[in-house]
N, C-alpha and C positions, 0 to 999 in steps of 0.2 A: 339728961334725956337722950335714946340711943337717935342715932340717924338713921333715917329711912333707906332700906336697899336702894338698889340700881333695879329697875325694871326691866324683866328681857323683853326682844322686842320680837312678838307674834308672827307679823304678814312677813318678816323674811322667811321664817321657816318654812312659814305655809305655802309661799315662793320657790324654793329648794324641793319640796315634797313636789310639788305640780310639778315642774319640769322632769322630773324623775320619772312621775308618773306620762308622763308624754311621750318621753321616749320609748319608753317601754311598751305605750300602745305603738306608737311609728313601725318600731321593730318586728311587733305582731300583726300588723298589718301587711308589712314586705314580706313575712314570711309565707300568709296566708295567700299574698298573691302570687310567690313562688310558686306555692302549691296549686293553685287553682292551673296556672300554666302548665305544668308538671301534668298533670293529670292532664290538660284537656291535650297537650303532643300527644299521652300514651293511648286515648282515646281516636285522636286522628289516625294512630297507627294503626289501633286494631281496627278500624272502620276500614282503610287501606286494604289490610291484609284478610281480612275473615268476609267484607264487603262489595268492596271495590271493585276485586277481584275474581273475573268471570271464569278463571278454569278453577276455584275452588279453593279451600282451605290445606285440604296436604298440598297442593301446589307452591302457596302461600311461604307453608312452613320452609320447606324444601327450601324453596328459594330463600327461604332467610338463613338458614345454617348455612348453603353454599356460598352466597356471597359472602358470610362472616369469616367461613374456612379461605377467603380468596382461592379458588383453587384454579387452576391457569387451564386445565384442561376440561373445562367442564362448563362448554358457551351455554348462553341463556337460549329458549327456542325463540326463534325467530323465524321468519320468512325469507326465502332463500337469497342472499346478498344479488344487487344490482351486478350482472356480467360487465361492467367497468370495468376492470385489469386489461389492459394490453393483452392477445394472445400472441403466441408464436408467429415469426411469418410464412407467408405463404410461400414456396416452390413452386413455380411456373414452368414448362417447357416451353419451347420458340413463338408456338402458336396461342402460351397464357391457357393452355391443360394444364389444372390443378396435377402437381405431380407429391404433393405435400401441403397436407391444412389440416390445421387446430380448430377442431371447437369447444365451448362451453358446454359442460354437464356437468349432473351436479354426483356426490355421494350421500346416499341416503344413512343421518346418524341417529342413534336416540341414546337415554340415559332410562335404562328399565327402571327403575327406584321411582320414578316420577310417575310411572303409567298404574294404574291403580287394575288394571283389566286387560292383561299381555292375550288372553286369546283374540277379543274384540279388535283389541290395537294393532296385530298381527293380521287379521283378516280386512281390515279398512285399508289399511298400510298395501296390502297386497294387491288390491283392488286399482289404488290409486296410483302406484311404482310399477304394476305388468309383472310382479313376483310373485312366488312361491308362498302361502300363508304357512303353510309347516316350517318351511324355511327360516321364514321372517319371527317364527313364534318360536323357534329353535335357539336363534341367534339372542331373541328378545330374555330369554330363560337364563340368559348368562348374567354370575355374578360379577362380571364387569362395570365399572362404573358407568362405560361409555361403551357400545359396542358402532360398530358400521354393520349396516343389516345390508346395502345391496351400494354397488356401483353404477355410474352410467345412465343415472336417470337424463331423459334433456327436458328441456324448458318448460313445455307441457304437463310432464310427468311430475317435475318438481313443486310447479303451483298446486296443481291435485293433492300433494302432500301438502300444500302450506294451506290449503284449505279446510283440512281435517281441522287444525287446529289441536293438536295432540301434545298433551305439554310433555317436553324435556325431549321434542324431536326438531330436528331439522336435518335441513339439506346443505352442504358444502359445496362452493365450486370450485369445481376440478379442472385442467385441460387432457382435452384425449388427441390424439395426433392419429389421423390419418392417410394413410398410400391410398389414390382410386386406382392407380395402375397395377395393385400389388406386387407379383413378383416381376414385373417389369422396368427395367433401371434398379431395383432393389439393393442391390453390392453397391451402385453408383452412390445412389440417396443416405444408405445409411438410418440408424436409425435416432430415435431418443428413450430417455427415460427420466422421470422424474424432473420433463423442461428442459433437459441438459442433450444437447447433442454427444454421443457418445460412440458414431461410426459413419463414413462416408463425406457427405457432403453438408452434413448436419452438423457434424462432429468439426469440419474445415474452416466452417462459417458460420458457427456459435453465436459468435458475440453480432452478427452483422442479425443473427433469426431473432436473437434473444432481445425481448421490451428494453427500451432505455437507449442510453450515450452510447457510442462505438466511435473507435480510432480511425479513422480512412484509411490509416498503415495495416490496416487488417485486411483490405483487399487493395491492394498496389494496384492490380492491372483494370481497377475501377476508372474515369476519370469525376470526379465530384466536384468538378468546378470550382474548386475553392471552398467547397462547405467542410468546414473543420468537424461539425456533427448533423449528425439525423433527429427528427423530430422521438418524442417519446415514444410513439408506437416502432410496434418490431419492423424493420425491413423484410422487403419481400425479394424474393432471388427469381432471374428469369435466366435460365440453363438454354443451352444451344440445340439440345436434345430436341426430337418429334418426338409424341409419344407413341404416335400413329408408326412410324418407321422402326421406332424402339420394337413395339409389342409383334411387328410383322417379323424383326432378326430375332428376338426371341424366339415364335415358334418355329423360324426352319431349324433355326442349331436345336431347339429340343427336339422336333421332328426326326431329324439326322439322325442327333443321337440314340433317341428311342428304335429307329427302325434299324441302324446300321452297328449297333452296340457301342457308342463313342461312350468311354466312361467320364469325360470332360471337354469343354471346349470354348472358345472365347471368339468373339466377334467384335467389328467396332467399322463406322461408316463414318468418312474425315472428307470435309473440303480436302481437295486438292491443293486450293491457292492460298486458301487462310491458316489452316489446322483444326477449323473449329471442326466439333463433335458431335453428328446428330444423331448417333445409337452407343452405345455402348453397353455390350452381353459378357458374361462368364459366368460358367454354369459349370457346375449346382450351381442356383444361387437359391437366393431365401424373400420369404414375403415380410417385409418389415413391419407389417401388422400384427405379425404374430412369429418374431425372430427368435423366440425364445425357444421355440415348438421345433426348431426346423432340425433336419437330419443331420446326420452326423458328418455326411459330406459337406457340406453348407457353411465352411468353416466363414469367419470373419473376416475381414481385410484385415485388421489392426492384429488378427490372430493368425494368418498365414501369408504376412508378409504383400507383397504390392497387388494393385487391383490387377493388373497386367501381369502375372509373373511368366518369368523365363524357362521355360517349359518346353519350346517346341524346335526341332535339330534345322541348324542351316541347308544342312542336303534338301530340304524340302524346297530350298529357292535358287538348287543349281544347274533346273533349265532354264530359268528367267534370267538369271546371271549372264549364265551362257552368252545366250541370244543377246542380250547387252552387248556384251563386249567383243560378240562376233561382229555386231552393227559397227560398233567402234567410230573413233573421232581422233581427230592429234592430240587431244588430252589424254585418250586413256590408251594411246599407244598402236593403232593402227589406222587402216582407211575404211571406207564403209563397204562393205561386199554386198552383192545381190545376193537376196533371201536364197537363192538355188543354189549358191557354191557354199554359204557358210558351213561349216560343221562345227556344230555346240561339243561333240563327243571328242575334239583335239582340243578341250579347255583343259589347260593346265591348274596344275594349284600357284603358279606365279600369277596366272592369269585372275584366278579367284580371287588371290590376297588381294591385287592390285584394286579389284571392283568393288569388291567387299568395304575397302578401306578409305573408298574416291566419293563411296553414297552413304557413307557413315553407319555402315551398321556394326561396324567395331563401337560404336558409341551408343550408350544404353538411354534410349527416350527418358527422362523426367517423368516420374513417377504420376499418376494423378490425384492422388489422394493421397495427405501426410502419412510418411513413417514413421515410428521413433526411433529415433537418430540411434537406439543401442542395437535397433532391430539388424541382423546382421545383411540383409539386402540393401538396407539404406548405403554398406558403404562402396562406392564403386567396381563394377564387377565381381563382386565376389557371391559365391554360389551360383552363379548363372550355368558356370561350368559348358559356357562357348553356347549357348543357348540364346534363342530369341523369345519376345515377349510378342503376341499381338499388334502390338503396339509400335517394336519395332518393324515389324514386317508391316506394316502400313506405312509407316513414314518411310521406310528406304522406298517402297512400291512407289509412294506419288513422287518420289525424288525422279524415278526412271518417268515417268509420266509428264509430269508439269513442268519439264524443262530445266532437269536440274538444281532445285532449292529443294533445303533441309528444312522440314515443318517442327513446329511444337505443340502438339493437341492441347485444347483448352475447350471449356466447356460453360463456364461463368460469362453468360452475354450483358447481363445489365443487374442493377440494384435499384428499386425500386421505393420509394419516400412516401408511403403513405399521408403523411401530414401534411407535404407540399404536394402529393399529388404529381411525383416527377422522376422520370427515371433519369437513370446516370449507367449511360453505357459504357462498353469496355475500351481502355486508349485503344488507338488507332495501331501504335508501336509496341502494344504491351506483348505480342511473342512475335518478332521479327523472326523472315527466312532470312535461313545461310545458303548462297549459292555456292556448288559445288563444282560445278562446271561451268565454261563459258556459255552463254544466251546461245551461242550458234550451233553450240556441239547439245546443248540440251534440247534445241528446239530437233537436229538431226536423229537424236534416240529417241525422243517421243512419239516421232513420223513413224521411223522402222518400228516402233512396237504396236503399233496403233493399224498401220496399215499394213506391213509385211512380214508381221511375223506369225506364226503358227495359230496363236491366239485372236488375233485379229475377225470381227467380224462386223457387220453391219449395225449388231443392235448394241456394241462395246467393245470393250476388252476382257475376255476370260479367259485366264490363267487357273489352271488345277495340277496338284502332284501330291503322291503318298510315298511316306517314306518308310521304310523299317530298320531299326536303328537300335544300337545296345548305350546303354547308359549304366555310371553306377551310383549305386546307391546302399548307402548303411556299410561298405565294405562288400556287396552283391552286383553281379552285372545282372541287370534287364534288360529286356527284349522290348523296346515301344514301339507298334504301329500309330502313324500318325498322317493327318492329310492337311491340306491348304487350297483353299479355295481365294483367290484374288479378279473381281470386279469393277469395270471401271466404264461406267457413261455419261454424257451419250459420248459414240464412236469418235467426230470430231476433232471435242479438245474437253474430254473428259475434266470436270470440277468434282466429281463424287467417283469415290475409292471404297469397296467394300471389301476388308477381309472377313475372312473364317475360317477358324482352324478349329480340327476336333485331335483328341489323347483318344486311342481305341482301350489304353491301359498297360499294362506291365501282361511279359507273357515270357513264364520262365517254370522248365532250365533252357527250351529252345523255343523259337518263335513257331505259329504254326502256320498252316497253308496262309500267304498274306492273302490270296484272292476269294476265301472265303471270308476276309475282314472287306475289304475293299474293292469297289469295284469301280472305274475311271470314269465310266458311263454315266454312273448314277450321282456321283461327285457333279460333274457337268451338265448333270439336266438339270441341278440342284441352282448351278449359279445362271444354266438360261433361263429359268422360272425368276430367278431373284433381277436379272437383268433391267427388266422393264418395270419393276418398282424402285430401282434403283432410278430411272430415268423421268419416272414420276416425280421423284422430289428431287431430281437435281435443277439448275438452276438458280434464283435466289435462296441462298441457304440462311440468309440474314434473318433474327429476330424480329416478329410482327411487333415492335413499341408502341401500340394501341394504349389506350388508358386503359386496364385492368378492371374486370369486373368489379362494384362496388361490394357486391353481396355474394356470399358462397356459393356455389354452384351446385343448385336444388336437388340435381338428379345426385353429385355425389353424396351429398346431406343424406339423402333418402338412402342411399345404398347404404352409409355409413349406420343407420340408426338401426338400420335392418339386421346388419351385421354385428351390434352390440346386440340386439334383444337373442338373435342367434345364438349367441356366445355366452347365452345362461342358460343350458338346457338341464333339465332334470340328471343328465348323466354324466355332467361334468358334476354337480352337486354331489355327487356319488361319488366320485371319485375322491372328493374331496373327504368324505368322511370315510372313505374305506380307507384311506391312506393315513398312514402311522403320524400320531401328532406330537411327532417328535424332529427336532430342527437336523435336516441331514447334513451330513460333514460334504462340504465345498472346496475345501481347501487345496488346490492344488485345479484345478479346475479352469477352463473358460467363463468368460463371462455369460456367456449363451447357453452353455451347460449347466455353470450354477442356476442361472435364472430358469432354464428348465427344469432342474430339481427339487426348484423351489416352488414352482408355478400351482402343485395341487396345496399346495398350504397357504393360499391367499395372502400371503405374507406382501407389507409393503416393504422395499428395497430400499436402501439405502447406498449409494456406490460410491467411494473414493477411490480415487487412482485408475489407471488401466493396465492393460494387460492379464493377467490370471491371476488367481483370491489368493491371496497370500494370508489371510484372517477372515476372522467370521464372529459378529456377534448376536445372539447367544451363539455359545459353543453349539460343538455338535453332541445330539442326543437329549441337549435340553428338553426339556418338555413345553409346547406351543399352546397349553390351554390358555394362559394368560398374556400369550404375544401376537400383537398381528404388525412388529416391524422389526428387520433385521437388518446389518450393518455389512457390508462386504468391502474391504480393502483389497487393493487391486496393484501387484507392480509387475513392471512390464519383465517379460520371462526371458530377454536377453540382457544379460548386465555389459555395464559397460566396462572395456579391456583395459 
């Protein structure tokens, strides 16, 4: 009989089968809810973008490719950023007149691709910026990705564009720098470009104008208490300068000049006792608002050498001399004579060297504003070729006047700390006099010149003298007429010293009639007119350290805004497009000349270095349809030996 198989056994199979089958739903179920999520994100996107969003679906899209492309130049619109940045600091004269202030504006930008209707968007845009709609629809026509339609808008103007609501525009902010005094102190001040001090006084004291940390080694004759640094906001400068006395020696030297044919000439109004500085002129000068514009006489400082330069003949000061050392003392070699017996016309040249060399004007004032050290003036004496500066004929003047001490003009009276809210005036010792003579013999020559000498008169001291005189130059002798006007009140004990001197120019192969250049009279009513504004502000010449206005100073705001809307007229636009749009060769150039040649092709600048363009990018002759920024290298045009 066979034996019975082995039974297989059912429920495990059926066991094996289920769990198979279990998993297999599991799996379908995770996947299904993959999907369900899947779908409902691409769902919330296009709701987002086709939805959501109120300026529209091209808007939308746009924005979605651009972000994808990451592209660094191409901001989202927005509404114009919060004016939070630090701006530049303020420049004060003695009395806290704005002589230099930044404000916020904005640059009006768009991205044409995004505007769906360039004539509309062009004529709203117009509307709400104070611009040109042709202009604006001009600019807007461009296949640039991003163009700038207009500069200079301010804060008003700006939100009016943020209220359009115009997608792929907005507003940038910019700082604009402006002079209210324009061409007054101008050489002094200096200007900027692109935030950068880049001449004068701006250029001197960069790091001290400029937002952020600054070294206190950057201005020595500061005293800052101990503070190692300043708060974030920019420092503000208070100069020694009037502005009020500034703009009054401006117009007599351009007065002069104009009526009497002076083809140059320079001024400057010094304490007696300190050295400080409450005018200082030389003309041409230029409006630093618009330095870029100015004429060709109007050269730079940093392009023609010292603010002060050496320019004007000793014989100009060899009746003062004279009379100096006719008065005499046991220091400078004899006894004092009554004004009736001296005679100036038996002064020797021993006699000259001796005085010349006793009141330092063998020695050349310290410059006021940095030179570069290859520039060939910086190094002592040379080019002066026995010449005075302004400068020096002021400081040897108050030496014969205040009794014998050598001055050093300065002009930096205080630094000012926005964030503490505290000024830091200049040390007490930071430009010590040199006495030259003893106290007894200086206080004896300031009597005889004050009271008994030719000049001498109740409302001051007025000294004038014209000289005619050959000089050479290039391998050529010229012929210069030149004059000197030297002031000094009140009569007493004089603390305020006015020079001024005028170049009538070169006059060759012979000099001509001098007395239809000059006439002595008119020189001298010039300095008894100036006399008694001289004796206006003499007296305390010390900076007012009041706390500084909080807020800008409305009327120059007003002047300023007035002055940009100005400076977009329908004929500068013209110019702009008449003119060849092709990048001109600069090369060899000032910087005040390139940036004038650059000035009708709205180009933004870009400047490394100083001195004259040594390069240029783009080349010259490129073509400007697709550039609005160029590159200009700059080295200084005396190398070093």
């Amino acid at each position: 009989m066979r034996a019975p198989a082995s039974p297989v056994s059912k429920p495990a199979v059926s066991r094996t089968a289920q769990q198979q089958n279990e998993a297999r739903q599991r799996r379908w179920h995770r996947f299904c809810l993959l999907l369900a999520l899947l779908l409902l994100a691409v769902t919330a996107g296009l709701l987002r973008f086709f939805v959501v969003s109120p300026a529209g679906t091209g808007w939308a899209i746009n924005k979605f490719f651009k972000e994808e492309a990451e592209q660094p130049n191409s901001p989202p619109p927005a509404a114009p950023p919060a004016a939070s940045a630090p701006l530049r600091g303020t420049i004060y004269d003695r009395n806290l007149e704005e002589l230099a202030v930044s404000y916020r504006l904005y640059s009006l930008q768009a991205h044409p691709a995004e505007l769906t209707d360039l004539q509309e968007a062009a004529a709203r845009l117009a509307s709400a910026a104070g611009a040109d709609a042709e202009e604006l629809f001009r600019r807007l026509s461009s296949r640039e990705q991003m163009v700038e339609l207009t500069v200079g808008l301010d804060a008003e103007q700006a939100k009016a564009v943020e209220t359009l609501a115009l997608p792929g525009v907005s507003c940038k902010p910019v700082e604009a720098r402006y002079y209210p005094g324009h061409a007054a102190a101008g050489r002094l001040l200096g200007f900027v470009n692109e935030e950068n001090g880049l001449s004068g006084t701006e250029a001197l004291y960069d790091s001290l104008l400029q937002p952020g940390a600054f070294r206190p080694a950057e201005a020595q004759e500061i005293d800052f208490a101990g503070q190692t640094h300043l708060g974030p906001q920019a420092a503000d400068l208070v100069l020694s300068l009037d502005l009020k006395l500034q703009k009054r020696l401006e117009e007599g030297l351009s007065d002069w000049r104009r009526q009497n044919g002076a083809a140059a000439g320079a001024a400057l109004v010094l304490d007696v006792e300190t050295g400080r500085l409450l005018a200082a002129v030389r003309q041409p000068g230029f409006d630093p608002n618009y330095f870029w514009q100015t004429g060709a006489q109007a050269v730079l400082p940093k392009e023609d050498g010292p603010f002060f330069s050496a320019e004007f003949f000793p014989e100009l000061l060899r009746p003062l001399l004279a009379e100096a050392a006719a008065a005499g003392n046991a220091e400078l070699g004899g006894d004092l004579l009554p004004a009736a017996v001296r005679i100036p016309s038996e002064f020797t040249q021993e006699d000259w060297d001796a005085i010349w060399q006793k009141f330092g004007f063998d020695q050349p004032v310290p410059e006021l504003l940095p030179l570069d050290p290859k520039h060939p003036a910086a190094e002592n004496g040379l080019l002066r070729n026995g010449r005075l500066s302004a400068a020096d004929i002021a400081v040897g003047a108050a030496a014969l006047l205040n009794g014998g001490k050598r001055l050093t003009p300065w002009f930096l009276e205080a630094v000012h700390d926005p964030d503490r809210r505290q000024f830091f005036s200049r040390q007490a010792d930071a430009s010590p006099a040199q006495r030259l003579v003893s106290p007894t013999a200086g206080v004896q020559l300031r009597r005889s010149l004050l009271h008994d000498s030719f000049w001498a008169s109740s409302e001051g001291f007025l000294y004038t003298n014209s000289v005619a005189a050959a000089a050479e130059k290039n391998g050529l002798r010229e012929q210069h007429l030149q004059a000197v006007l030297i002031a000094a009140a009140p009569q007493s004990k004089p603390n305020l010293l006015l020079v001024l001197a005028a170049d009538y120019g070169a006059l060759y192969p012979q000099p001509a009639d001098f007395t239809l250049f000059h006439d002595p009279n008119k020189l001298a009513e010039l300095g008894r007119n100036l006399l008694p504004v001289l004796a206006k502000f003499a007296g305390d010449s010390t900076a007012t350290l009041k706390e500084p206005p909080t807020a800008r100073n409305e009327a120059n705001l007003r002047r300023f805004l007035l002055s940009r809307r100005l400076n977009r007229p329908a004929a500068e636009e013209k110019e702009y497009e008449q003119a060849p749009q092709v990048m001109p060769d600069v090369v060899g150039l000032s910087l005040r000349q390139a940036l004038r040649r650059l000035n009708p092709h709205k180009l933004r600048v870009q400047i490394k270095g100083s001195g004259r363009v040594v390069a240029q990018k783009p080349a010259a002759k490129t073509s400007l349809t697709k550039i609005d920024t160029c590159e200009l290298r700059l080295e200084p045009l005396f190398k070093e030996k």
